[in-house]
Structure formats: structure tokens, C-alpha cells
SEDRENDO-132310 format. One record per residue (C-alpha): y, x, z. Coordinates in Angstrom, 2 decimals, always signed. Each point is the difference from the previous one (the first is absolute). Example, Ala and Ser with C-alpha at 12.3 -4.5 7.8 and 13.67 -1.06 7.14 Angstrom:
// residues 2
<atom v="-4.50" u="+12.30" w="+7.80"/>
<atom v="+3.44" u="+1.37" w="-0.66"/>
This chain:
// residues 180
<atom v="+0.00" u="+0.00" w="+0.00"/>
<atom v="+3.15" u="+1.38" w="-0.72"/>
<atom v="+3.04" u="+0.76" w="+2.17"/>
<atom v="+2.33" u="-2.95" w="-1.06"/>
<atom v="-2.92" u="-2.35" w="+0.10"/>
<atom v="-1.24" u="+0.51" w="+3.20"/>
<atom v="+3.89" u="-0.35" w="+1.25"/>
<atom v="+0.52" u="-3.00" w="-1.44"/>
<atom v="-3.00" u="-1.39" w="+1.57"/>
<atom v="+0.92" u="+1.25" w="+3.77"/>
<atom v="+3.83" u="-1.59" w="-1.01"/>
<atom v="-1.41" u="-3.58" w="-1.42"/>
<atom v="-1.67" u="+0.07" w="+3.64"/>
<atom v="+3.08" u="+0.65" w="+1.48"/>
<atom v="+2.17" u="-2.11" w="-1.53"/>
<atom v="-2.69" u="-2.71" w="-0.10"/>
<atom v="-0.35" u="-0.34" w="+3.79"/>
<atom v="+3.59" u="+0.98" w="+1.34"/>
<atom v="+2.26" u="-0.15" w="-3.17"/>
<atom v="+2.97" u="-1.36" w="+2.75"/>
<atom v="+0.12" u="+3.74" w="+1.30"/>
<atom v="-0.20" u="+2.06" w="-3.21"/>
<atom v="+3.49" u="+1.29" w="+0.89"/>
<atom v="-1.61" u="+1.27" w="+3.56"/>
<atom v="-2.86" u="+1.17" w="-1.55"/>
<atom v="+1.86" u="+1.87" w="-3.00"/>
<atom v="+2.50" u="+2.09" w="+2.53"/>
<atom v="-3.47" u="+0.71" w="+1.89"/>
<atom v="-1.37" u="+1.69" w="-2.79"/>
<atom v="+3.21" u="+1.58" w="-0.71"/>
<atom v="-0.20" u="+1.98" w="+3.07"/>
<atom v="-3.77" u="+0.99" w="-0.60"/>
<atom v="+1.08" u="+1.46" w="-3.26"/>
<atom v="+3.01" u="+1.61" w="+0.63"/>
<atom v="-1.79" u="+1.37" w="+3.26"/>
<atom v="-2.59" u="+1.28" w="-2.81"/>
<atom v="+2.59" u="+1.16" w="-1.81"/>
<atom v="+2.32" u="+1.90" w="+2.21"/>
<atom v="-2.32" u="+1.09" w="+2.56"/>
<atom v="-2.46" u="+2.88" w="-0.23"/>
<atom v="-1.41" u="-0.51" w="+3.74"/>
<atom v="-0.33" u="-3.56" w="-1.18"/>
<atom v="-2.09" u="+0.54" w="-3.05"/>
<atom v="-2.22" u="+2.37" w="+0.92"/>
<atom v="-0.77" u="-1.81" w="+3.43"/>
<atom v="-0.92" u="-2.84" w="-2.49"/>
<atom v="-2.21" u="+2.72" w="-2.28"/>
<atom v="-1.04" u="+1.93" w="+2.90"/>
<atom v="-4.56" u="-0.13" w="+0.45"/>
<atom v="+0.36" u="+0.67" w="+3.76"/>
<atom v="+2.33" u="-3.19" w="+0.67"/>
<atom v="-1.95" u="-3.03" w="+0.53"/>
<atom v="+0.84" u="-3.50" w="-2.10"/>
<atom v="+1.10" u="-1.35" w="+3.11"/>
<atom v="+2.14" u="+2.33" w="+1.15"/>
<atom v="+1.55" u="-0.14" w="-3.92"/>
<atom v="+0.16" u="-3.84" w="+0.33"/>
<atom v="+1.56" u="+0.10" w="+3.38"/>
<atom v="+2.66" u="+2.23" w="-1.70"/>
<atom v="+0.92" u="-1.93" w="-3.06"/>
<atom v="+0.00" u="-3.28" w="+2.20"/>
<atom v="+2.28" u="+1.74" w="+2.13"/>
<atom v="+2.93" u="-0.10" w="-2.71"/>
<atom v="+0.27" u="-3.59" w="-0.02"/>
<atom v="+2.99" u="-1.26" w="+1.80"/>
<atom v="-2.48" u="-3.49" w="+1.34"/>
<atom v="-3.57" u="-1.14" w="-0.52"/>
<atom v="-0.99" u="-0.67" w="-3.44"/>
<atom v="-1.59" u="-2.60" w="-1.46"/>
<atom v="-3.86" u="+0.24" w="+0.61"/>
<atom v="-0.49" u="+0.40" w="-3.64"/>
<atom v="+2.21" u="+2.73" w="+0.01"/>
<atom v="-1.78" u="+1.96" w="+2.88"/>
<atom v="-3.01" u="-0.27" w="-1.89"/>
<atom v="+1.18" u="+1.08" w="-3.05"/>
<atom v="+1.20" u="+3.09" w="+1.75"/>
<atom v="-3.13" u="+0.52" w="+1.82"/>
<atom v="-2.10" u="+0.00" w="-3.30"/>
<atom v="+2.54" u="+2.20" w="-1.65"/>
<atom v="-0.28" u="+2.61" w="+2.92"/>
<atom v="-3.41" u="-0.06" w="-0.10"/>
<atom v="-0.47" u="+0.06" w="-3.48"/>
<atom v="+2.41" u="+2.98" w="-0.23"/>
<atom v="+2.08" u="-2.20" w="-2.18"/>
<atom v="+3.40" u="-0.59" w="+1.91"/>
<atom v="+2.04" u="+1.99" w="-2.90"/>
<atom v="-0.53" u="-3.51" w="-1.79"/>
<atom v="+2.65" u="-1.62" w="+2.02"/>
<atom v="+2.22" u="+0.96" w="-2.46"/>
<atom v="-1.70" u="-2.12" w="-2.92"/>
<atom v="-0.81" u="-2.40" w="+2.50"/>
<atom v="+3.63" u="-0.83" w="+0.39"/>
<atom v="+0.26" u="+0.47" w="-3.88"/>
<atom v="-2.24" u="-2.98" w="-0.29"/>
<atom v="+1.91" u="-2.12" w="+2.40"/>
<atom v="+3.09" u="+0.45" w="-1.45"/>
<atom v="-1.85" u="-1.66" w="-3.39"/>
<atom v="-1.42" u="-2.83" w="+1.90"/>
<atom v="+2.81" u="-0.79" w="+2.02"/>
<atom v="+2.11" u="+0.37" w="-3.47"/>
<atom v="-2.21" u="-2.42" w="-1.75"/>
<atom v="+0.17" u="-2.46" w="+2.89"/>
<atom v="+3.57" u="-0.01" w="+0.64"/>
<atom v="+0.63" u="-0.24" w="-4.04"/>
<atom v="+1.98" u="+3.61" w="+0.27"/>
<atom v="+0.12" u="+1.83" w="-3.25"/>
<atom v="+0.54" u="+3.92" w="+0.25"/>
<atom v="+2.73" u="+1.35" w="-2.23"/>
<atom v="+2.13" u="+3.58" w="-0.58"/>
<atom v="+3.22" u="+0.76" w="-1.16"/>
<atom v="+1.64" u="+3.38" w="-1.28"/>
<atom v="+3.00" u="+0.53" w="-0.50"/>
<atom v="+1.80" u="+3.61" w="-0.55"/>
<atom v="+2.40" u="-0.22" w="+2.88"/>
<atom v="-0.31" u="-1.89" w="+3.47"/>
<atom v="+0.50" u="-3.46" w="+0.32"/>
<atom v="+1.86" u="-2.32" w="+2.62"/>
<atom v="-1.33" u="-2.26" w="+1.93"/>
<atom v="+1.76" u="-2.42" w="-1.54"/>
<atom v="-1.19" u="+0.68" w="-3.63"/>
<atom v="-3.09" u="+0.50" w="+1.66"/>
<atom v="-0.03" u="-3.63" w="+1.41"/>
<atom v="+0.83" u="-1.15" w="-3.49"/>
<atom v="-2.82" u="+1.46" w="-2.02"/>
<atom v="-2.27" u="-1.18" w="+2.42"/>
<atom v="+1.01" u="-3.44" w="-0.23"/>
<atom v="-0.11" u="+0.48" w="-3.71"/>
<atom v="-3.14" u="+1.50" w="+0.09"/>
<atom v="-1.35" u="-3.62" w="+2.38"/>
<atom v="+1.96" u="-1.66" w="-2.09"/>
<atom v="-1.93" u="+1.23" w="-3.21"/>
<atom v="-3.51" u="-0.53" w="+1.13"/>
<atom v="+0.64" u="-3.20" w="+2.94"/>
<atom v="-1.84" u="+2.26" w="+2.40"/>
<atom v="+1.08" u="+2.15" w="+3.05"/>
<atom v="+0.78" u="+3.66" w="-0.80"/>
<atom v="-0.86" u="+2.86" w="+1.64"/>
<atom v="+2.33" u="+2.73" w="-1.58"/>
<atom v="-0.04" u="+3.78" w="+0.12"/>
<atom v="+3.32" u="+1.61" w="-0.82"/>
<atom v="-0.02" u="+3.75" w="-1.19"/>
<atom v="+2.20" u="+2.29" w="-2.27"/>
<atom v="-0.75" u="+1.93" w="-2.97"/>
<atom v="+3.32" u="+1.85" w="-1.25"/>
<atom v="-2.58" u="+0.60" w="-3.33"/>
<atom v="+0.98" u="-3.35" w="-0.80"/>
<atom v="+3.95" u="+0.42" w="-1.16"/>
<atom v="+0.56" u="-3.25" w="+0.84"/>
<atom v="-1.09" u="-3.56" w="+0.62"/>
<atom v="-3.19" u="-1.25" w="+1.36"/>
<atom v="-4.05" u="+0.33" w="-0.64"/>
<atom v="-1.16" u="-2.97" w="+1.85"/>
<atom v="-4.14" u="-0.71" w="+0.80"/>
<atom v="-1.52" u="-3.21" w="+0.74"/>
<atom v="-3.24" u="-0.51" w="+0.53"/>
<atom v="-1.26" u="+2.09" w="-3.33"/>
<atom v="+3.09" u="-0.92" w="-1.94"/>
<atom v="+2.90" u="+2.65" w="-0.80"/>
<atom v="+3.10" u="-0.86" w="-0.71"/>
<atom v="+2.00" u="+3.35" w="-1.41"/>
<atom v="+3.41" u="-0.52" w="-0.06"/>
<atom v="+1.49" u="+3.51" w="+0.70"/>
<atom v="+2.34" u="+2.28" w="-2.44"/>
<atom v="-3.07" u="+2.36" w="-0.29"/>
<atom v="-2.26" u="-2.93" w="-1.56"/>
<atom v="+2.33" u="-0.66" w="-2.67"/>
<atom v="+1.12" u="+3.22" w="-0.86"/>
<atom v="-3.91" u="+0.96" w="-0.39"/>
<atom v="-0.09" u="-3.81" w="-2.23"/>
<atom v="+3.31" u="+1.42" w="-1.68"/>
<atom v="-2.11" u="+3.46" w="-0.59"/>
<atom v="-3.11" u="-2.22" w="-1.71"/>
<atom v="+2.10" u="-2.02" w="-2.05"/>
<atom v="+1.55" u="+3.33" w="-1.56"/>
<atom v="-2.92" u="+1.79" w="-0.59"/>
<atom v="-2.00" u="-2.76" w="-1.34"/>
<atom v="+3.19" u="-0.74" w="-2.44"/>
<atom v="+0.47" u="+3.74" w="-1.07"/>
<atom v="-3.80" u="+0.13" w="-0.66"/>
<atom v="+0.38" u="-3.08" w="-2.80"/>
């Protein structure tokens, strides 16, 4: 079974039996990966033959700010002892998708070559919710490759509208001419 499969099995679990905490549950996982992440002591405690799987559990369980759900405990558990709790990560991937798909949120990007205010940010997302009657869940970033204008992404359509799009269209048009 791959990786991304058996996530998305532990998250329909999840979000199946306590979908009302999934933002608890998310920031829990959070911590276990940054803690993965940023600690050394952390992940090699985790990796480490001599440390026992519940002296690991008692440690990841420790980073939760409350009890967890019971399906979330055991979820842990299994990952722990399956040496598998680097898939919290993908876990949380996969809830993001359900909870996404429940709540009718479609993921979109825009680029644009210099940073943009909150205000125009507000704008384009309404325009983007607008477009596709859906809530939008929009990531912002700049790519001064651009020129000008705006590459915007929703869902697996592109809209291109920067400077460097149609000077590259301007580009084909004159080569294809100066070739007939």
C-alpha cells in the first residue's frame, strides 16, 4: 500500500468519527511534525531500537494541549508502533481534502510579480468565489518573473494574464508570421 493511500485511510477514520474537531486534531499533528522536523532529540527518540513504543507513545501524546479523540489516540498508537508516525504529515494532507470536499472549499493560487494588499487581495478572492460559487481557499505569492499582472490557478485551470504571457504570445505570433 502506498504512502498517500494508507494516509487517507487513517484521515477518512478521523474525520469519519470526530470530523467536529479536525481543527484540534490538525494543530495536534502540527506539533508532531514540526517536533519531527525541528528536533533532533525528538526524532531519533522516535527512531531510537532501545526506546520502547510506549515510552514513544507517551511522548507524542504528550504534545497535545487536551485529550484527543479516542480515534485519534489510536491512530497514534498504531503509527508508533508501526514505526509510521512521519505519516502525520500526509495524514493531515488527506484531511485537508476531505474537509475541503465537505465544506465545498476549492483550493486556488495567485502570482503576481509584486506584493499585493489586502485589499486587492480581498477582491480577487471574492472574484475568484465569485467565478466558481464555491468558498476559496487562496494562496498569495510573488514572482517578479512575471513583469506584470497575474497567473491565477483554480482547481487545474490557469488563467495567465501577466506581461510575460503575452509578450511570449507576442514572440509566437512573430515567429510563426516571419516563418510564412
Amino acid at each position: 500500500m502506498q504512502i498517500n493511500q494508507i494516509a487517507r485511510e487513517y484521515a477518512r477514520a478521523i474525520m469519519q468519527f470526530v470530523p467536529g474537531r479536525y481543527f484540534e486534531i490538525k494543530d495536534y499533528f502540527a506539533k508532531i511534525t514540526d517536533c519531527i522536523n525541528s528536533s533532533i532529540t525528538f526524532s531519533n527518540l522516535l527512531d531510537h531500537p532501545v526506546i520502547s513504543s510506549k515510552e514513544k507513545y507517551a511522548a507524542v501524546l504528550s504534545l497535545s494541549d487536551g485529550s484527543m479523540p479516542q480515534v485519534v489516540e489510536k491512530v497514534v498508537h498504531d503509527l508508533v508502533i508501526k514505526r509510521g508516525v512521519y505519516l502525520v504529515a500526509n495524514i493531515s494532507n488527506e484531511m485537508d481534502k476531505i474537509y475541503k470536499k465537505a465544506q465545498q472549499i476549492i483550493d486556488a493560487s495567485v502570482q503576481s510579480a509584486k506584493a499585493l494588499s489586502d485589499i486587492e487581495k480581498s477582491e480577487i478572492t471574492a472574484a475568484i468565489q465569485k467565478k466558481t460559487g464555491r468558498k476559496a481557499d487562496v494562496l498569495f505569492s510573488v514572482d517578479a518573473k512575471l513583469l506584470a499582472g497575474y497567473k491565477v490557478k483554480i482547481g487545474d485551470n490557469v488563467y495567465d494574464n501577466t506581461v510575460r504571457r503575452q509578450l511570449q504570445m507576442a514572440g509566437d505570433i512573430l515567429s510563426f508570421t516571419n516563418r510564412v
